[in-house]
N, C-alpha and C positions, 0 to 999 in steps of 0.2 A: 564247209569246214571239215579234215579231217584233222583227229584228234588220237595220237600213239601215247598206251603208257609202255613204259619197259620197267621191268623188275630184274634188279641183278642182284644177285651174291656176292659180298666180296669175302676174301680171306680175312678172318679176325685181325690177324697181324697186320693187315694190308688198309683198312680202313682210312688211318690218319693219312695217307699216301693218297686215295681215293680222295679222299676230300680235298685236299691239297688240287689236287687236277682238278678237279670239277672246279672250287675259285679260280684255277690259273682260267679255266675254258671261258667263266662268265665272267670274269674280267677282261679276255678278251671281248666276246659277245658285246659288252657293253663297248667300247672303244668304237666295234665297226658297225655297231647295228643293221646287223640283214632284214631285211624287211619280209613280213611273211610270216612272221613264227610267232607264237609266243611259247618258251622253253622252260620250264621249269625242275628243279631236281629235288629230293628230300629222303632222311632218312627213315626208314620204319624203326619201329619200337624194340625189335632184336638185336641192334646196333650193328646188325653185319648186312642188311637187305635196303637197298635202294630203287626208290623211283622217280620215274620220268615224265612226268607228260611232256608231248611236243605236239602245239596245234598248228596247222599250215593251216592259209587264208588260202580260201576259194582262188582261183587264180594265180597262184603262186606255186611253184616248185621250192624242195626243202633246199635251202643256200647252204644247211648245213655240209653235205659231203664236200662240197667246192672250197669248204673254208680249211687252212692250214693246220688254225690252232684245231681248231673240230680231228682231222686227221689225227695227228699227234695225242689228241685225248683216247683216242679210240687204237691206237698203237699200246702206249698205256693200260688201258683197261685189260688186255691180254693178259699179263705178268699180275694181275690185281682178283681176280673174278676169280669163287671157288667153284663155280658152277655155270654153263651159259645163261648169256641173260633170255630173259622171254619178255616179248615184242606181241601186243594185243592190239588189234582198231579196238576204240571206243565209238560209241553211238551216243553223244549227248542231248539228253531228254530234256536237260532242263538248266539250266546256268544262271548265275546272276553276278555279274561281273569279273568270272571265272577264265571263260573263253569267250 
C-alpha cells in the first residue's frame, strides 16, 4: 500500500471555488468508481490549507491522471493555490479501518 498526503494553500478568496471543485471531482469519483484508491480531502483549522490523502492498493497504478474529471480539477487548482502544494509518501504504522 502506498499512501500520499498533499497539503495545499489556497487563496482566502478562492476557498469557496475550491471546495466547489473538489465536490464537483467526488461526485464524479463516485459515478466511475476507479478501483485502487481510497481518496480522501479535508480542510485544516486555518480555513485556507487543505489535505489529501490518496492510498493506491498494492497492485494498482493511480487511475487518477487517466481520469478527465481528475485533469480538469487539477487545471483548476492553478488559478486557486496561494502557494504550491507539497506532496509527502506517508509510512503507515498503524490503521484501523483508515487505510
Amino acid at each position: 500500500m502506498s499512501v500520499i498526503m498533499i497539503r495545499a494553500k489556497v487563496q482566502p478568496e478562492r476557498t469557496t471555488d475550491l471546495e466547489a471543485a473538489v465536490k464537483q471531482l467526488f461526485t464524479a469519483l463516485h459515478d466511475i468508481q476507479p478501483q485502487g484508491i481510497r481518496y480522501g480531502s479535508c480542510r485544516l483549522t486555518d480555513g485556507t490549507t487543505y489535505m489529501i490523502l490518496l492510498e493506491i492498493e498494492e497492485g494498482f497504478e493511480n487511475p487518477l491522471p487517466g481520469l478527465a474529471e481528475f485533469q480538469q480539477f487539477q487545471a483548476a487548482l492553478r488559478g486557486l493555490l496561494a502557494e504550491p502544494p507539497i506532496t509527502e509518501p506517508l509510512t503507515v504504522i498503524g490503521t484501523y479501518r483508515l487505510f
